[in-house]
N, CA, C and O atoms as a DFTB+ gen file, in Angstrom:
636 C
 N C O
     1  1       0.852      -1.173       0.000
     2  2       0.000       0.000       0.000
     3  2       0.898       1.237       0.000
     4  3       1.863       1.282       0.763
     5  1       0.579       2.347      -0.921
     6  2       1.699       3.561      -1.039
     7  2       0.987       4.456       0.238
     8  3      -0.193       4.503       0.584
     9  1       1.803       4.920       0.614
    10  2       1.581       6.026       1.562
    11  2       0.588       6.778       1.728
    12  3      -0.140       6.818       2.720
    13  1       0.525       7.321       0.895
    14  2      -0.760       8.814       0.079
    15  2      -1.959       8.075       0.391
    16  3      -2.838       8.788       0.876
    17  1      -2.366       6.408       0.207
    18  2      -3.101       5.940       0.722
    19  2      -3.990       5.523       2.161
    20  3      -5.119       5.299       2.597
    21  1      -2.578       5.606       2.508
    22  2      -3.145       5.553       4.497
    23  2      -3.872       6.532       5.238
    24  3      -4.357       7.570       4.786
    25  1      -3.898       6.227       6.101
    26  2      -5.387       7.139       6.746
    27  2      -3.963       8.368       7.739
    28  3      -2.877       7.968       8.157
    29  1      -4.376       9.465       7.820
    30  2      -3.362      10.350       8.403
    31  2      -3.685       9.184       9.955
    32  3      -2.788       8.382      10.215
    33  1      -4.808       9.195      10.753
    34  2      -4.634       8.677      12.237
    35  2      -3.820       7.447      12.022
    36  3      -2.841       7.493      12.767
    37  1      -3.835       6.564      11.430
    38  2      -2.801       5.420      11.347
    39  2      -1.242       5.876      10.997
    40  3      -0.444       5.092      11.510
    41  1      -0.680       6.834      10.332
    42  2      -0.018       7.448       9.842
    43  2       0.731       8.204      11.163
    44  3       1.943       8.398      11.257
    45  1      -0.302       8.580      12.159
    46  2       0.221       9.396      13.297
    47  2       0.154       8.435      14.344
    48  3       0.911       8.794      15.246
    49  1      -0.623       7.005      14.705
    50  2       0.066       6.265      15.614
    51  2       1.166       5.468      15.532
    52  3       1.625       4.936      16.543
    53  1       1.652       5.317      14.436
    54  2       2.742       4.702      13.697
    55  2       3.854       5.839      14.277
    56  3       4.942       5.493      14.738
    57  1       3.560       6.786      14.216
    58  2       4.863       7.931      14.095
    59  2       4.767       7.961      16.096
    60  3       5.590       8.438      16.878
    61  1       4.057       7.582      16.258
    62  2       3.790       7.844      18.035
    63  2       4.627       6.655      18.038
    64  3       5.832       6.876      17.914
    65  1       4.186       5.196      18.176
    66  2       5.231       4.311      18.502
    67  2       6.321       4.376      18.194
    68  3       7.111       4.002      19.061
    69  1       6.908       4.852      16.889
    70  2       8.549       4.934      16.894
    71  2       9.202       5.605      17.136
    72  3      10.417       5.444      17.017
    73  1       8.535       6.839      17.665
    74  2       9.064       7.846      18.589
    75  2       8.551       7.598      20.127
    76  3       8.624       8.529      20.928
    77  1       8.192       6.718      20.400
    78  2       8.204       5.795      22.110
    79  2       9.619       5.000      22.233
    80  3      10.445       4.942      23.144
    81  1       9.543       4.270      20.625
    82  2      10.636       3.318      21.015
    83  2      12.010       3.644      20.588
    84  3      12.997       2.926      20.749
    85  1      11.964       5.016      19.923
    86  2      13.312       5.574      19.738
    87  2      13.372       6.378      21.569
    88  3      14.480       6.153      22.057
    89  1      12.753       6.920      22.218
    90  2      12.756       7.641      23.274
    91  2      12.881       6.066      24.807
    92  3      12.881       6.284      26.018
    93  1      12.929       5.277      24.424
    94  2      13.039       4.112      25.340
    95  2      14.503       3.590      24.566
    96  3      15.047       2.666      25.170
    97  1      15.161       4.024      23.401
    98  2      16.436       3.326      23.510
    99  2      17.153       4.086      24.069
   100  3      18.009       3.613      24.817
   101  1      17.048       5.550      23.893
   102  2      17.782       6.326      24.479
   103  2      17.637       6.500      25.899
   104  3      18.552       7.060      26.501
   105  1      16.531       6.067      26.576
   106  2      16.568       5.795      27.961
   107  2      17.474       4.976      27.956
   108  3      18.514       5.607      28.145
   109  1      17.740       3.626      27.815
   110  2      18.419       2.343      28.176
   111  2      19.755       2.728      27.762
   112  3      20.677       2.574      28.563
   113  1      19.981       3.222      26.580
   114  2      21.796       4.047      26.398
   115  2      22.155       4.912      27.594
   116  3      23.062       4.661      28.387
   117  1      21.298       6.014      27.637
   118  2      21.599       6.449      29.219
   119  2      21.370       6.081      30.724
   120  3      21.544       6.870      31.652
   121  1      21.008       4.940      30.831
   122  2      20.982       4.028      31.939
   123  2      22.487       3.230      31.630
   124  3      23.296       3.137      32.553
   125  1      22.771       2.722      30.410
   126  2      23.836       1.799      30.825
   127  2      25.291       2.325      30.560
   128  3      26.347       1.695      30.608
   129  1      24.988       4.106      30.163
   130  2      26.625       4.970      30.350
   131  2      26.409       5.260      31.761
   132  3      27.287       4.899      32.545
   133  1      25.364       5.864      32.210
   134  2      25.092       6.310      33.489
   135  2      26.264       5.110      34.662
   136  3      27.283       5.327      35.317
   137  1      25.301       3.721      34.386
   138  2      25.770       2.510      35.048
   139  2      27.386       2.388      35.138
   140  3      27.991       2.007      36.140
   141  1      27.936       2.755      33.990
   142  2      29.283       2.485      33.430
   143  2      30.311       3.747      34.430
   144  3      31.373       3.676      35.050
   145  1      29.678       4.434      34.254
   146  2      30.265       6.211      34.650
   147  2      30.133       5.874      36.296
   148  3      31.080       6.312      36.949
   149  1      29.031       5.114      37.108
   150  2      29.005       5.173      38.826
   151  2      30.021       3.618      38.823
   152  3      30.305       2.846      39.739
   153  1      30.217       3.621      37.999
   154  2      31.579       2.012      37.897
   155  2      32.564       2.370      38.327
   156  3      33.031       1.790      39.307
   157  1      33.254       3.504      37.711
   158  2      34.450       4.611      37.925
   159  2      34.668       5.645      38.532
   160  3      35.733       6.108      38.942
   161  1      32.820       6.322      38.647
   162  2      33.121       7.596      39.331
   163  2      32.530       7.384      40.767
   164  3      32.439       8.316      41.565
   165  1      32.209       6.347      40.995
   166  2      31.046       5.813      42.151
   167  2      32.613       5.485      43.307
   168  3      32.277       5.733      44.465
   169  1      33.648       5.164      43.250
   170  2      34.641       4.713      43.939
   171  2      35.432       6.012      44.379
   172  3      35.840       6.389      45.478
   173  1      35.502       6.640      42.907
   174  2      36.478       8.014      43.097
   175  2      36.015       8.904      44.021
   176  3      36.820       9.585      44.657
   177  1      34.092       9.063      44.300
   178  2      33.733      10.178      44.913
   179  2      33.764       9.273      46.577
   180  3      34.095      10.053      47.470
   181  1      33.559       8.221      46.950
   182  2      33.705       7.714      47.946
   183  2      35.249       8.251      48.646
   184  3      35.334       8.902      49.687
   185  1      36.272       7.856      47.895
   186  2      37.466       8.643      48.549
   187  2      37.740      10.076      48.495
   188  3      38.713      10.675      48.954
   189  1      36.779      10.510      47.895
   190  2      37.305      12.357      48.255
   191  2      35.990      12.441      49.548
   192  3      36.200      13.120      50.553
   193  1      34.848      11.786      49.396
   194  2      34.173      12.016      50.443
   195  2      34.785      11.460      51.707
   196  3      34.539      11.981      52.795
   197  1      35.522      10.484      51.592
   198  2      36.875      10.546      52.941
   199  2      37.471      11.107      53.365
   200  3      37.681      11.167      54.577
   201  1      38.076      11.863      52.333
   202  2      38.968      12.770      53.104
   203  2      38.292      14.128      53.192
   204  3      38.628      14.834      54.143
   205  1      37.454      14.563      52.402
   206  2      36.277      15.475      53.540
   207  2      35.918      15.444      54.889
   208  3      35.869      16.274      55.797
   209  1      35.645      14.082      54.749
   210  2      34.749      13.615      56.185
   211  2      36.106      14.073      57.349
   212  3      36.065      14.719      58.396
   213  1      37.511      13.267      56.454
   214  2      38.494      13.697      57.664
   215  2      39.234      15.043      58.021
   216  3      39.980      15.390      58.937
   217  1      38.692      15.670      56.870
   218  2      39.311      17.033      57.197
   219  2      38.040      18.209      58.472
   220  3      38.111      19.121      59.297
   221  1      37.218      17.468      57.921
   222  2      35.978      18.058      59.216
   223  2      36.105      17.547      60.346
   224  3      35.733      18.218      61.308
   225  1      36.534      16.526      60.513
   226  2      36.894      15.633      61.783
   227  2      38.379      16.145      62.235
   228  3      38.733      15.879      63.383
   229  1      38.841      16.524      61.785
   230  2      40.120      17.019      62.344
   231  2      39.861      18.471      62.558
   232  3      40.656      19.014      63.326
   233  1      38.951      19.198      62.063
   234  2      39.048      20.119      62.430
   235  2      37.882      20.651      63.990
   236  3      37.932      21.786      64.462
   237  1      37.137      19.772      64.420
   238  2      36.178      19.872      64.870
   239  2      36.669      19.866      66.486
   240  3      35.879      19.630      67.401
   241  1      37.978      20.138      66.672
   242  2      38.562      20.610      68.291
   243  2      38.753      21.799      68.116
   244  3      39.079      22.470      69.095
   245  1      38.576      22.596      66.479
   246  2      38.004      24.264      67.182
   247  2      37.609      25.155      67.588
   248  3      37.935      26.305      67.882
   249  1      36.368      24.150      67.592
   250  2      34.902      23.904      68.242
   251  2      34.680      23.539      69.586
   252  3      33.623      23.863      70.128
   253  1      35.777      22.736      70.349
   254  2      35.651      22.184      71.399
   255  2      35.158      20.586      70.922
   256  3      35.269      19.928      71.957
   257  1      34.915      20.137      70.380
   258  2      34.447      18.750      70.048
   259  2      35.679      17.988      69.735
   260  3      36.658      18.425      69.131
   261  1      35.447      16.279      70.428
   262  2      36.800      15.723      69.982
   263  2      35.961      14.696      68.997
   264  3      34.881      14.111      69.072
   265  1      36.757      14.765      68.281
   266  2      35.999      13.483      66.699
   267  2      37.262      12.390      66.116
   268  3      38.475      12.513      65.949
   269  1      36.432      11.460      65.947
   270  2      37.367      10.218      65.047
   271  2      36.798       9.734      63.653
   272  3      35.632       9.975      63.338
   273  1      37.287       9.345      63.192
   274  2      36.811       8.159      62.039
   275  2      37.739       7.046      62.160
   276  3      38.948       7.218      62.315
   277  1      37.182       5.908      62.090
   278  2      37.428       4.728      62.182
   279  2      36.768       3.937      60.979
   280  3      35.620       4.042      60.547
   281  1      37.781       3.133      60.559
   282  2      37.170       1.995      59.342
   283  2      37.032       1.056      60.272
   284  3      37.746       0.676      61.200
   285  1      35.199       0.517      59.549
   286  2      34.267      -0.626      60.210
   287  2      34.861      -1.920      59.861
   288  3      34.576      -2.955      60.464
   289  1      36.095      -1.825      58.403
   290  2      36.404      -3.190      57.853
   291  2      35.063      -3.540      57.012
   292  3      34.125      -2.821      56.668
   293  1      35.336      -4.967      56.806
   294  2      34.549      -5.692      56.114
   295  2      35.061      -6.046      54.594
   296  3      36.028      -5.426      54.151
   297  1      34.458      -6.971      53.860
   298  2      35.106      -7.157      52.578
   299  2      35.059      -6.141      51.766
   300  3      34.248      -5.231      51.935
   301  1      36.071      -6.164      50.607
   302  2      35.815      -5.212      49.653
   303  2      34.507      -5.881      48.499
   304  3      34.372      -7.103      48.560
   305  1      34.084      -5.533      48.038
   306  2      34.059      -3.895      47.554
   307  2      33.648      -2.868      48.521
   308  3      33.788      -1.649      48.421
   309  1      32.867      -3.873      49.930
   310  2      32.369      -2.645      50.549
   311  2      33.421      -2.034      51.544
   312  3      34.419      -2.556      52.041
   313  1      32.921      -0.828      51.678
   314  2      34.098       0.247      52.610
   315  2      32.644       0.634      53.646
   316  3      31.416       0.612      53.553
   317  1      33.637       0.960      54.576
   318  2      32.289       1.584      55.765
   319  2      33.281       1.598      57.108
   320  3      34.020       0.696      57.500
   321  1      33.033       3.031      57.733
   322  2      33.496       4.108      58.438
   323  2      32.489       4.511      59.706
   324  3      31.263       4.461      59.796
   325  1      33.523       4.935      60.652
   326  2      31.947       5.271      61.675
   327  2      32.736       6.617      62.224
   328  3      33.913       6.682      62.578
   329  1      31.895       7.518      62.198
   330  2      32.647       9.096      62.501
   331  2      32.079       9.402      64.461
   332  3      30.940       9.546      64.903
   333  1      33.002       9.401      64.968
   334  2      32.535       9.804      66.487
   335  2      32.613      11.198      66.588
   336  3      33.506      11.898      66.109
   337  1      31.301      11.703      67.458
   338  2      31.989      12.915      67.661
   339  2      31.914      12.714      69.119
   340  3      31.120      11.829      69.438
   341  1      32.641      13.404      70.265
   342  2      32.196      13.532      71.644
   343  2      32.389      15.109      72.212
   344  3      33.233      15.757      71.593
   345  1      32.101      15.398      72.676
   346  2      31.717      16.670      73.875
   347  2      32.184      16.133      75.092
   348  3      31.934      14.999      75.499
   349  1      32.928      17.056      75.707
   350  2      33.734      16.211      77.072
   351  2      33.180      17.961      77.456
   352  3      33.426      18.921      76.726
   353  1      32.448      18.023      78.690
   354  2      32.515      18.525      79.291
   355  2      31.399      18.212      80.869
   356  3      31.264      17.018      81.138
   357  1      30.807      19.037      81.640
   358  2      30.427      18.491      82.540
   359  2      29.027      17.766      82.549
   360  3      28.455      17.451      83.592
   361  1      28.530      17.531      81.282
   362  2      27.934      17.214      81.027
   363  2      28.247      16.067      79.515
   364  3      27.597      16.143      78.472
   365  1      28.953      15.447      79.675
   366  2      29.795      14.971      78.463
   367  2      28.721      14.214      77.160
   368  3      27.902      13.544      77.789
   369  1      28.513      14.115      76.068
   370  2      28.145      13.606      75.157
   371  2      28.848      12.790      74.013
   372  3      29.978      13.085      73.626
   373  1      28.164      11.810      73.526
   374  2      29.135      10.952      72.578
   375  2      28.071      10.631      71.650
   376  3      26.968      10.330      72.106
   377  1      28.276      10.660      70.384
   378  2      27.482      10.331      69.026
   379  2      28.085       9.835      68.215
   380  3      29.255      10.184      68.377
   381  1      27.958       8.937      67.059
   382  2      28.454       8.214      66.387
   383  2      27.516       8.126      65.363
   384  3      26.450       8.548      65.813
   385  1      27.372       7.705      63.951
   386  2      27.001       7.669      62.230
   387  2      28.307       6.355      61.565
   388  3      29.524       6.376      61.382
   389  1      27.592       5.691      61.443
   390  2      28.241       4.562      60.598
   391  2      27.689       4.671      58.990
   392  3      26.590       4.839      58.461
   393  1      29.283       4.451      58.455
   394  2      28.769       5.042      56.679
   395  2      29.325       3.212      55.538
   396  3      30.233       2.380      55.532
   397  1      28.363       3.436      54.979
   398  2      28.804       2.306      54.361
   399  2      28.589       2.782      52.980
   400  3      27.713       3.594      52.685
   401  1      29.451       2.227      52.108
   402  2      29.230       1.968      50.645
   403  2      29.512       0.966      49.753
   404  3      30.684       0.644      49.561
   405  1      28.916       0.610      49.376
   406  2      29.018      -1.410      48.821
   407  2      29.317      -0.421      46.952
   408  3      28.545       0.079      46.134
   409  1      30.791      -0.574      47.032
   410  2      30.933      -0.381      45.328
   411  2      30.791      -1.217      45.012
   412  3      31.112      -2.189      45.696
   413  1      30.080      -1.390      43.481
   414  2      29.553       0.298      42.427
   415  2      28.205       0.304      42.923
   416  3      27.282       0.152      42.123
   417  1      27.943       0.490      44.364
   418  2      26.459       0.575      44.393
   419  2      26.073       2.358      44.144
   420  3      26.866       3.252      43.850
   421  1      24.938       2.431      44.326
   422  2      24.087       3.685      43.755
   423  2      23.879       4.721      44.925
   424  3      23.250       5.752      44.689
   425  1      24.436       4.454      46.291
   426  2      24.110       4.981      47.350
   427  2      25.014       4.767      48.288
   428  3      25.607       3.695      48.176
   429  1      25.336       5.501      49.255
   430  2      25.722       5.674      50.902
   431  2      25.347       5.388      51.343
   432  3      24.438       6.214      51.425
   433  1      25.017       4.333      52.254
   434  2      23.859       4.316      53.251
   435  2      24.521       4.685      54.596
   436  3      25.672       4.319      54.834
   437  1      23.604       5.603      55.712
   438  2      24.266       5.866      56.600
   439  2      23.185       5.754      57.684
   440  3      21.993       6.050      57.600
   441  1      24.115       5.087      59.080
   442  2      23.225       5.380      60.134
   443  2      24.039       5.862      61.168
   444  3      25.119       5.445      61.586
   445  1      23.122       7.107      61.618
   446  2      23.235       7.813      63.017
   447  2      22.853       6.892      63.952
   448  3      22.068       5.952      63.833
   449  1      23.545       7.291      64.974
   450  2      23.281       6.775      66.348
   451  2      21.952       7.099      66.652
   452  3      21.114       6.222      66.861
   453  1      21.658       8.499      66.698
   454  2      20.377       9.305      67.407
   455  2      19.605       9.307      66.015
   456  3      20.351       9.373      65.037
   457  1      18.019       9.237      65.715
   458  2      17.369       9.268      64.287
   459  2      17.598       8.405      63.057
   460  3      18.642       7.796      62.826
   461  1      16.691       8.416      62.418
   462  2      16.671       7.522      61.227
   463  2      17.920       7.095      60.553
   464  3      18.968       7.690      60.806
   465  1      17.883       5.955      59.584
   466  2      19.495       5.756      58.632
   467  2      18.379       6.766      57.695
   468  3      17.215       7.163      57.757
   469  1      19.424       6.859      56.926
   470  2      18.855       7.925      55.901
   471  2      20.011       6.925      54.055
   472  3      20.753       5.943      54.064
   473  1      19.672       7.635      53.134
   474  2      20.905       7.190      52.110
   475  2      20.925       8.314      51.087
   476  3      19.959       8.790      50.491
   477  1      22.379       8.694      50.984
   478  2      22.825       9.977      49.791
   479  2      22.938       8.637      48.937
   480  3      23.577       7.589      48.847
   481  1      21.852       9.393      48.346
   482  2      21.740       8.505      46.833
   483  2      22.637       9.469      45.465
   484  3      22.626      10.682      45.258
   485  1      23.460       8.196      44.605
   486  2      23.987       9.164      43.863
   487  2      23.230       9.477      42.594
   488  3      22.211       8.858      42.289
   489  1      23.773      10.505      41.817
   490  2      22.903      10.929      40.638
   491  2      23.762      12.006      40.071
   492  3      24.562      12.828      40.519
   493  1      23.173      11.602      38.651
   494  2      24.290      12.785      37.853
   495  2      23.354      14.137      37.789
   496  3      22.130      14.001      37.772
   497  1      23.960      15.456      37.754
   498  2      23.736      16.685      37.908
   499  2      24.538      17.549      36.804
   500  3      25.593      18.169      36.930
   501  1      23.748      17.400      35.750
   502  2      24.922      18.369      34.438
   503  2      25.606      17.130      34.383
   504  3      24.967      16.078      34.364
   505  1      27.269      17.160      34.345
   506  2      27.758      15.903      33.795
   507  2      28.663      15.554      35.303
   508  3      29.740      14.957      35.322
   509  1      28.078      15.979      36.275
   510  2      28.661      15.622      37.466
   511  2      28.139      14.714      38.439
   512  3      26.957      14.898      38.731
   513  1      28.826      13.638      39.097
   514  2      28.573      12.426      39.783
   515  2      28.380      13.527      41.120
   516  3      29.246      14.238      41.629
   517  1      26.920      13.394      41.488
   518  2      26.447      13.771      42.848
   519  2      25.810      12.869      43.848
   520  3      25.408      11.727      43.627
   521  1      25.764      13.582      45.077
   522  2      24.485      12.686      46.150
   523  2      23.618      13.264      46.300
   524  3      23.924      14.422      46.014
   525  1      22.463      13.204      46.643
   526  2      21.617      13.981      47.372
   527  2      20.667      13.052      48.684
   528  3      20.522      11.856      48.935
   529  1      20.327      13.914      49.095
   530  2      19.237      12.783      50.273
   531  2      17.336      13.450      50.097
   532  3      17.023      14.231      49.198
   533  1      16.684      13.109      50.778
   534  2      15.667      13.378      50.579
   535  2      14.992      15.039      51.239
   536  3      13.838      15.402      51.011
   537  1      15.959      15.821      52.026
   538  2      16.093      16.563      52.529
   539  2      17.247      17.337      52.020
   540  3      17.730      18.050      52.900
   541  1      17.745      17.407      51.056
   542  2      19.204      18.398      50.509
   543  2      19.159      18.253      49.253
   544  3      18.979      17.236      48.582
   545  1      19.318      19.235      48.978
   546  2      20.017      19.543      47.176
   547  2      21.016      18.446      46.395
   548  3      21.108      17.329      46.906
   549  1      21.921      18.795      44.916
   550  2      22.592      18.115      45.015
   551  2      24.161      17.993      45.535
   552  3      24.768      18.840      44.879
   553  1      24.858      17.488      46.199
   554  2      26.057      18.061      46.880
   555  2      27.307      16.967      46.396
   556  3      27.169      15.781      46.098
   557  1      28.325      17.626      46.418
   558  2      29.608      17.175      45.954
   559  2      30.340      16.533      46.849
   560  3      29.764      17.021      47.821
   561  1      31.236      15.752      47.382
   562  2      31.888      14.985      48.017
   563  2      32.201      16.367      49.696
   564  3      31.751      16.249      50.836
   565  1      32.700      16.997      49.379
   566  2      32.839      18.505      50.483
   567  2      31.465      18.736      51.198
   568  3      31.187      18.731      52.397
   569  1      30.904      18.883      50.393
   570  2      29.148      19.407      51.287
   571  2      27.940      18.113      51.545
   572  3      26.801      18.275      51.981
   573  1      28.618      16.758      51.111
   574  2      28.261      15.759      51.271
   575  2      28.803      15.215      53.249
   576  3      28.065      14.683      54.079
   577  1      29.943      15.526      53.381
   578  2      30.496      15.454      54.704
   579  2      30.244      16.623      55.464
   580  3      30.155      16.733      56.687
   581  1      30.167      17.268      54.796
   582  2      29.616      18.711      55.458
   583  2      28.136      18.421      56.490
   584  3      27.947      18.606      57.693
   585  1      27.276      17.909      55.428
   586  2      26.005      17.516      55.607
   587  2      26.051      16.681      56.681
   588  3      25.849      17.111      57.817
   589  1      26.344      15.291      56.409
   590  2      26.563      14.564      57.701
   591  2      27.407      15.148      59.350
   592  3      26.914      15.176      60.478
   593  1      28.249      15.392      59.075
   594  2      28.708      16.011      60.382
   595  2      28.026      17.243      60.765
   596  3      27.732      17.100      61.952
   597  1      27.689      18.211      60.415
   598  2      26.829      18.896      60.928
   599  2      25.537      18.983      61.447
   600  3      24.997      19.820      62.170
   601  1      25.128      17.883      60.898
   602  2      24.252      17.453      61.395
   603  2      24.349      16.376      62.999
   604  3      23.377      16.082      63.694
   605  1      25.277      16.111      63.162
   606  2      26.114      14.905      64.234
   607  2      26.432      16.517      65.322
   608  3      26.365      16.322      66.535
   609  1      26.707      17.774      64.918
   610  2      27.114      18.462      65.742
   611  2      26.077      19.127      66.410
   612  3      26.058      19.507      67.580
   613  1      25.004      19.253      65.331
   614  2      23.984      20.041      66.325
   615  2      23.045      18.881      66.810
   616  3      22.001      19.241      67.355
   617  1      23.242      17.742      66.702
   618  2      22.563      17.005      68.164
   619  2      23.277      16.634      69.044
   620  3      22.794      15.892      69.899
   621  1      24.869      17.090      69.132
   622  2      25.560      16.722      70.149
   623  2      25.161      17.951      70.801
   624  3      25.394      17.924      72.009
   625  1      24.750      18.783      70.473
   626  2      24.861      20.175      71.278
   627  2      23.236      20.509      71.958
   628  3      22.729      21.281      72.772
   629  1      22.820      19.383      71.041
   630  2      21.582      19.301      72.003
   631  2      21.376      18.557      73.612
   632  3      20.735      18.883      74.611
   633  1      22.374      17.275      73.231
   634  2      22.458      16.511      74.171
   635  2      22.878      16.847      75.596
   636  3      22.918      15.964      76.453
């Protein structure tokens, strides 16, 4: 049958499905660079979010707060850390957040001592490997530790 013959509505659900299933390959191409990209970049942002975490932790006796990080161990791929903070005074306080990340998984999962686990889920932002949580924007490895410990400080200061 030539073209000129078909009915325009058959003509336009025809053009609807192959523009569904051209718009579903390009989903699945960008699901499996996406996949490919938290393969490589999913490890890299875990260690700068380390040494974030430890540069806030070291700095957090200018404050009066004494803080650690400690590795939980466990097999690789997974890594997982538990950040203390304590308050020594006459009223002394101690809090703790255990962080885990099972590479190439898609998330942080973290639990506080005091309140819910929560998880910085990652996600790309422009062409940048981010986290966010369900309560924050998207944040970079710096304001990702930022996030967590500050949050660890103002319930120590509640305590």
């Amino acid at each position: 049958m030539t073209d000129s013959l078909v009915p325009t509505w058959i003509k336009n659900i025809k053009a609807q499905r192959e523009a569904e299933e051209n718009r579903s390959q390009v989903a699945s191409q960008r699901y499996a660079l996406a996949s490919k990209i938290l393969l490589t970049d999913g490890p890299a942002f875990w260690k700068q979010f380390l040494k974030d975490l430890q540069i806030t932790v070291d700095s957090l006796p200018l404050i009066g707060l004494r803080a650690s990080m400690a590795d939980l161990g466990g097999k690789s791929p997974r890594e997982s850390v538990q950040i203390s903070i304590v308050r020594e005074s006459l009223l002394p306080a101690q809090l703790y957040t255990n962080l885990y990340y099972d590479a190439p998984g898609s998330n942080i999962r973290c639990f506080p001592q005091v309140g819910s686990s929560f998880e910085l889920q990652f996600g790309f932002y422009g062409d940048r490997l981010m986290v966010s949580c369900d309560d924050s924007g998207p944040m970079n490895p710096e304001q990702a530790a930022e996030y967590i410990i500050h949050a660890m400080v103002e319930k120590i200061e509640l305590a």
